[in-house]
SETI-790273 format. One record per residue (C-alpha): residue number from 1; residue in one letter; x, y, z. Coordinates in steps of 0.25 Angstrom, whole numbers. Example, Ala and Ser with C-alpha at 12.3 -4.5 7.8 and 13.67 -1.06 7.14 Angstrom:
REM residues 2
R  resi  resn     c1     c2     c3
R     1     a     49    -18     31
R     2     s     55     -4     29
END
This chain:
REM residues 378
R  resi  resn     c1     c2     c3
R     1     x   -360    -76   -203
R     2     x   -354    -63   -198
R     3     x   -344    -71   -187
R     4     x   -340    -81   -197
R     5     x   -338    -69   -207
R     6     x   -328    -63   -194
R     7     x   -321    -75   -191
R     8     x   -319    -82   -205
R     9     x   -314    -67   -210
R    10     x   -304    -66   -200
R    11     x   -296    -74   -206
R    12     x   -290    -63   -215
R    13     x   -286    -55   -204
R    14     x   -279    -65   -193
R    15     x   -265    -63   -200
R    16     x   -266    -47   -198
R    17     x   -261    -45   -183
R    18     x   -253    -60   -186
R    19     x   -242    -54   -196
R    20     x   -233    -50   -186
R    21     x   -232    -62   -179
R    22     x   -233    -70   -194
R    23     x   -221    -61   -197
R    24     x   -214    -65   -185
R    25     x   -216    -79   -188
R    26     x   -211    -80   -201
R    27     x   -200    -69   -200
R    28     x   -206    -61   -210
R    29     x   -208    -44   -210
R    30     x   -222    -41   -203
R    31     x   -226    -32   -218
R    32     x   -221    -48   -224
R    33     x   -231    -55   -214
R    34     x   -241    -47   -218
R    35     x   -244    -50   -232
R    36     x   -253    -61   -226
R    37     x   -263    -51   -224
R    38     x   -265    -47   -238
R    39     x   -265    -61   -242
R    40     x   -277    -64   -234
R    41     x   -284    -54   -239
R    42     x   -280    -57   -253
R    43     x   -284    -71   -251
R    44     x   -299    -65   -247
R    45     x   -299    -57   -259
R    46     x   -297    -70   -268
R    47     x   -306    -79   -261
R    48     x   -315    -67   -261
R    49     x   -315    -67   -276
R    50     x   -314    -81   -281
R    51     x   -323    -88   -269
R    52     x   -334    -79   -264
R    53     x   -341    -79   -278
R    54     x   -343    -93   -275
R    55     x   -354    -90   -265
R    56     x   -364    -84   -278
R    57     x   -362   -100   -283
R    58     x   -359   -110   -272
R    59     x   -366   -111   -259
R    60     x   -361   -101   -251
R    61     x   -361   -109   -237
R    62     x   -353   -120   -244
R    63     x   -343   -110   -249
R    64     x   -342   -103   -234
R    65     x   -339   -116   -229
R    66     x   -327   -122   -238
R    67     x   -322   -108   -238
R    68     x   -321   -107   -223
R    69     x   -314   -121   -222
R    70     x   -304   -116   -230
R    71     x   -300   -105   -224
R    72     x   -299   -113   -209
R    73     x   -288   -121   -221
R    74     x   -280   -109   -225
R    75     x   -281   -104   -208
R    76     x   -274   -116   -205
R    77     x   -265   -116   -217
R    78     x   -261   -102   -210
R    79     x   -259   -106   -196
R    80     x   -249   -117   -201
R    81     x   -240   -110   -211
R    82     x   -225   -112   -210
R    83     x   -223   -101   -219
R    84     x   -226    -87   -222
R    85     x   -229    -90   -237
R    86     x   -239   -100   -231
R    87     x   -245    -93   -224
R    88     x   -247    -82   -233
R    89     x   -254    -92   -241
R    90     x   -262    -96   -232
R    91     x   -267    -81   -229
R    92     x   -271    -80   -243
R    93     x   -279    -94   -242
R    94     x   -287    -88   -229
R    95     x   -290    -75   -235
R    96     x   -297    -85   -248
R    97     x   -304    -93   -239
R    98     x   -309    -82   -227
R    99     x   -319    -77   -238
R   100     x   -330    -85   -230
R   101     x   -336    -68   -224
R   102     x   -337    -65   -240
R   103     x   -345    -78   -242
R   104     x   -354    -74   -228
R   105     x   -357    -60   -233
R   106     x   -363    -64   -247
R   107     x   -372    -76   -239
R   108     x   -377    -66   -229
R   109     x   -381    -55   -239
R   110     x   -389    -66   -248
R   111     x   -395    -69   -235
R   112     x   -400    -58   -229
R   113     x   -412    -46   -232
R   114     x   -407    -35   -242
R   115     x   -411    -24   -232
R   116     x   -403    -30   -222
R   117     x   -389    -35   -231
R   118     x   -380    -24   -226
R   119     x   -386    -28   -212
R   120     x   -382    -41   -212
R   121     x   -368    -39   -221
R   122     x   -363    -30   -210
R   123     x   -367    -38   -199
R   124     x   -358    -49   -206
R   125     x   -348    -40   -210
R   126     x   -346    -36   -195
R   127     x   -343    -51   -190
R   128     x   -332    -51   -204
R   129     x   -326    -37   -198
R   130     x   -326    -42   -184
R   131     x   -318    -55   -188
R   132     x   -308    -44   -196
R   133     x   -306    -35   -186
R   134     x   -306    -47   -173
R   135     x   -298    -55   -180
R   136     x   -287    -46   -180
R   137     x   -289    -45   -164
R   138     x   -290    -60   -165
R   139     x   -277    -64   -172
R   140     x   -269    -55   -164
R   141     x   -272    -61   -152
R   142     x   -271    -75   -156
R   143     x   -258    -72   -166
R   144     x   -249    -65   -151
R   145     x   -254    -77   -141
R   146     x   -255    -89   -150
R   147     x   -247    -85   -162
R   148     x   -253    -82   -176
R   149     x   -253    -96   -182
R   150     x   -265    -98   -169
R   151     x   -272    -89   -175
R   152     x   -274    -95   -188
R   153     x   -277   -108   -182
R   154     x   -287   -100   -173
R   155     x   -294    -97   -186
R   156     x   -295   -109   -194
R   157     x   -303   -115   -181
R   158     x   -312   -103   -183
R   159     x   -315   -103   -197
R   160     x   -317   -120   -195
R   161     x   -329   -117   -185
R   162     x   -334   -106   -195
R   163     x   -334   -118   -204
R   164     x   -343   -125   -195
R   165     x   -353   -113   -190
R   166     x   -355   -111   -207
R   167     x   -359   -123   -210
R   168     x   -369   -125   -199
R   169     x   -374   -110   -201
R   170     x   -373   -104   -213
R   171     x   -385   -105   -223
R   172     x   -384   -111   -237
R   173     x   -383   -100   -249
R   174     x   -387   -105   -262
R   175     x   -379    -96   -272
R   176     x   -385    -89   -287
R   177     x   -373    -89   -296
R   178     x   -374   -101   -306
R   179     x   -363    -98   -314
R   180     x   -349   -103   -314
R   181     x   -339    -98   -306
R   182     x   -331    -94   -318
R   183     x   -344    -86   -320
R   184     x   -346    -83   -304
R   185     x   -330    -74   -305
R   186     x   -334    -68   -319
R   187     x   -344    -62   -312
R   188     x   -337    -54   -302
R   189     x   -330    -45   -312
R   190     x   -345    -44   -319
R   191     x   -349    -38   -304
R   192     x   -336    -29   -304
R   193     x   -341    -24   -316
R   194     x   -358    -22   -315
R   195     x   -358    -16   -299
R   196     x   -353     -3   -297
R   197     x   -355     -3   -283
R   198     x   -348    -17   -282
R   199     x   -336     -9   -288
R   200     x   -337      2   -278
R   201     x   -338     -6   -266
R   202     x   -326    -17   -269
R   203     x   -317     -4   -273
R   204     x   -321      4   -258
R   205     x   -319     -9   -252
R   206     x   -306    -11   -257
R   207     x   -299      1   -253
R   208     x   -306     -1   -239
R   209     x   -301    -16   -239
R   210     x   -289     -9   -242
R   211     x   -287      0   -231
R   212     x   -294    -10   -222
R   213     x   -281    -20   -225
R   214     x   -270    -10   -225
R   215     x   -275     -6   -210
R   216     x   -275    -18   -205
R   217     x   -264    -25   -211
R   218     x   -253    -12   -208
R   219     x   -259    -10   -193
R   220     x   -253    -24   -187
R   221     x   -239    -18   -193
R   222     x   -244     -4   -186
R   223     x   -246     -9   -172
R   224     x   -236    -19   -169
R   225     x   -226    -11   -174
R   226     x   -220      4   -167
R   227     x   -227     11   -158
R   228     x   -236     -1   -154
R   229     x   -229    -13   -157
R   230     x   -245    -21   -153
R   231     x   -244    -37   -155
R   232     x   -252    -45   -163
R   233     x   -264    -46   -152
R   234     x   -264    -31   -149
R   235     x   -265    -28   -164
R   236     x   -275    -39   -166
R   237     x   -284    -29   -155
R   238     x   -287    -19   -165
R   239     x   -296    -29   -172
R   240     x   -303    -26   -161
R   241     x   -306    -11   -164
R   242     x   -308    -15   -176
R   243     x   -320    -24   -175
R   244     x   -327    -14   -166
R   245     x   -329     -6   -179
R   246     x   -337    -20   -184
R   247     x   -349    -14   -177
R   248     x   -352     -5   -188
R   249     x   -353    -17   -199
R   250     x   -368    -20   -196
R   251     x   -371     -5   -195
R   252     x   -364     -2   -209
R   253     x   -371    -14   -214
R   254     x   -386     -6   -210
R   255     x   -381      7   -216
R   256     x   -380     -1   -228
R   257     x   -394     -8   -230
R   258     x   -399      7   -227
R   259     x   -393     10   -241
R   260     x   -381     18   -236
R   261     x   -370      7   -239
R   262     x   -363     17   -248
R   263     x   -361     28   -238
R   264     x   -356     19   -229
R   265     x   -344     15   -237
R   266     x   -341     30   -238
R   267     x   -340     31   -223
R   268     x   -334     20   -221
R   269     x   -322     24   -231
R   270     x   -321     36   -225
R   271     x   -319     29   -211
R   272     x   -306     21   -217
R   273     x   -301     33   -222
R   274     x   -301     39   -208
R   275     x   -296     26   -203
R   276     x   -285     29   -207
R   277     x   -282     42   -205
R   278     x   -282     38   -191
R   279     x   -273     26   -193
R   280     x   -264     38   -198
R   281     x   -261     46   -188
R   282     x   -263     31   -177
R   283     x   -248     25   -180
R   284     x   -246     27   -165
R   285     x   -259     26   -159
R   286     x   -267     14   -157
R   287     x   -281     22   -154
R   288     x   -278     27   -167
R   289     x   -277     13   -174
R   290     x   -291      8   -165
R   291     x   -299     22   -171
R   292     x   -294     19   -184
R   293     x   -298      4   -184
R   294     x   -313      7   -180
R   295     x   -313     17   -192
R   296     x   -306      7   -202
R   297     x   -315     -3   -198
R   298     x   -328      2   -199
R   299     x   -324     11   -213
R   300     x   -321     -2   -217
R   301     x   -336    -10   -213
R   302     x   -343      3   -219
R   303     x   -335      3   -233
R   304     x   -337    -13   -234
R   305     x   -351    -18   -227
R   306     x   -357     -6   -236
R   307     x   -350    -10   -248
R   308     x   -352    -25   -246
R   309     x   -368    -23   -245
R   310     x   -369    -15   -256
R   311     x   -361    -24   -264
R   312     x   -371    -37   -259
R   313     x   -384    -27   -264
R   314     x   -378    -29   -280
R   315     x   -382    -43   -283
R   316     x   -388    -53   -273
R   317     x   -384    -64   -283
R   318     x   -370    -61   -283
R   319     x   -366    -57   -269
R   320     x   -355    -66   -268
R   321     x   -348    -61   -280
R   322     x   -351    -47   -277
R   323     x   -345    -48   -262
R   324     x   -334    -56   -271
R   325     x   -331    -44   -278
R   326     x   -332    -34   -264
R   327     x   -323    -42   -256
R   328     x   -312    -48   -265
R   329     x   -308    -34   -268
R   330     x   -311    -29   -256
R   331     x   -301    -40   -248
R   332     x   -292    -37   -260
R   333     x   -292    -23   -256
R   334     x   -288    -27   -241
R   335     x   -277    -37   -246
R   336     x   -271    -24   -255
R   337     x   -273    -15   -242
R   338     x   -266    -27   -233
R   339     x   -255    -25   -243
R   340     x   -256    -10   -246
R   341     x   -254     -9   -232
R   342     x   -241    -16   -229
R   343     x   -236     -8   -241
R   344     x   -238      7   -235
R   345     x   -234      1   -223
R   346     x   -219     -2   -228
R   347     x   -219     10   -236
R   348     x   -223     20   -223
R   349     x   -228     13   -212
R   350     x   -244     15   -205
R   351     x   -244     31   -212
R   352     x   -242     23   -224
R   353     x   -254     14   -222
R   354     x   -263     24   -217
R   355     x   -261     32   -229
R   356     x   -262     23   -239
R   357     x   -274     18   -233
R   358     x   -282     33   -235
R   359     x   -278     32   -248
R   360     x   -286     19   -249
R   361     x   -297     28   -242
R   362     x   -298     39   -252
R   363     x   -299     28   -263
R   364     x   -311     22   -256
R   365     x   -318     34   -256
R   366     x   -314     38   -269
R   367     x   -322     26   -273
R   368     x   -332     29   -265
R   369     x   -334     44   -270
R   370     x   -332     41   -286
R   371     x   -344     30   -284
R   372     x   -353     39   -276
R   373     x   -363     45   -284
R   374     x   -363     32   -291
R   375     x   -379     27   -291
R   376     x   -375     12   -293
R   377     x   -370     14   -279
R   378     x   -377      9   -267
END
């Protein structure tokens, strides 16, 4: 479950070191070429809300399967478009279809011990932050020697063996909801409204998604601009430092079956605030950039495992529309961070970003400080 999670997520992240070279292409501006990030993660955000509630009332390895097919459709549709528009399109249709992790994560947590959910969540979790960070590395390479279009190609192959190792793998999951899906929707805003901590989780996620998108989306434009001027395969290398700090996702995952989930998503905002104070004072330096992505990286497992595992302790029954509500807002976030991002960056550059990223810091933890003493909270 975990390396499908990795490699069917990665989907989102191909186009990030691509968009100079999609710019090039279609002889658009770089800041242009870049919307196509945001897409994607908009497309998560609304295949997140309006198709991952269907695993509380269909099969849930049925759905995985026709979910994943569609997605190798939207890859190809990608690899092959003669436009930018189309291509833009097709991004929102692979960021729909890639919520396959966010069907996984609900499946794994029905099946496994309570005492050992965060366990088992993180260990998941790792293989999805692992296929982030890696594909980065991944589509840089690919993108430089073969040519950006290869490297959708390249994944539609992927996600079609996926298909395969699913449905020869994966166990049956009879779902609980019998209501309509009318019914099935209602029922997320009845869950925004009844669980405190849902709502304190989804709003700390979504300034971290935030900041998570911003980075990532701005630091292509960073490197391969002045003093570095790094291509598409060098920039694609810091996924790599990156995915070190994937280690730690089991790790956060134990700290919060121990009943300390809470205080992990304080350290781990923290972590992102420091991030980026090191980002500040690293426009010229590349070990800078390395320090601040481990930092990033792992601020961002704490804030999310440990949210996400409190949120799957609420209601067993409804997992799938409880992690519905977590992650639609919280890919939303990333798609507004993506955005936010290429903002501060045409109105003044990396300091810009940097900046206006702290100030997403300090609204995490002012959630996370107002909710504090809260005794709903777990």
């Amino acid at each position: 479950m975990a390396v499908c999670t990795g490699l069917i997520v990665a989907n989102l992240y191909y186009c990030q070191p691509l968009i100079v070279l999609i710019a090039n292409e279609f002889k658009i501006p770089e800041a242009s070429a870049g919307t196509i990030t945001y897409l994607t993660q908009a497309g998560y955000a609304i295949g997140l809300f309006f198709m991952v509630p269907l695993g509380d009332k269909i099969e849930r390895k049925k759905q995985i399967l026709m979910t994943t097919f569609a997605t190798v459709i939207a890859l190809l549709i990608a690899a092959t478009a003669k436009s930018f528009l189309v291509l833009q399109i097709a991004s929102l249709l692979i960021g729909v279809t890639s919520i396959v992790p966010q069907l996984i994560l609900p499946l794994a947590a029905s099946l496994s011990a309570p005492e050992q959910r965060g366990k088992v969540v993180g260990t998941i979790m790792s293989g999805l932050l692992v296929g982030i960070l890696l594909s980065r590395t991944l589509s840089g390479f690919i993108g430089e020697v073969l040519g950006w279009r290869s490297m959708f190609y390249i994944a539609a192959g992927i996600c079609l063996l996926i298909f395969f190792v699913i449905q020869s793998k994966f166990p049956v999951n009879k779902p609980q909801f019998q209501g309509t899906y009318g019914q099935l929707i209602q029922s997320l805003f009845t869950l925004i409204k009844t669980q405190p901590v849902l709502r304190e989780a989804t709003a700390i996620n979504v300034f971290s998604f935030a900041q998570f998108g911003a980075f990532w989306t701005t630091m292509v434009l960073l490197l391969s601009g002045e003093p570095f001027h790094f291509n598409s395969a060098t920039i694609g290398l810091f996924g790599i430092v990156g995915a070190s700090g994937a280690l730690a996702a089991p790790l956060v995952g134990k700290i919060g079956d121990k009943g300390n989930s809470r205080i992990a998503v304080g350290y781990g905002c923290l972590l992102i605030l420091i991030s980026f104070l090191i980002f500040y004072f690293s426009i010229e330096s590349v070990i800078g950039v390395a320090i601040g992505i481990v930092f990033i990286d792992i601020g961002i497992q704490g804030v999310h495992i440990s949210n996400q595992t409190r949120v799957y302790s609420l209601l067993p029954e409804a997992r799938n529309r409880l992690n519905t509500v977590f992650m639609s807002f919280s890919f939303l976030g990333t798609a507004a961070g993506s955005a936010y991002g290429l903002l501060l960056w045409k109105l003044g550059g990396w300091h810009a970003v940097t900046i206006g990223c702290m100030v997403l810091s300090l609204l995490s933890l002012t959630v996370y400080g107002l909710t504090y003493k809260s005794k709903s909270k777990k």
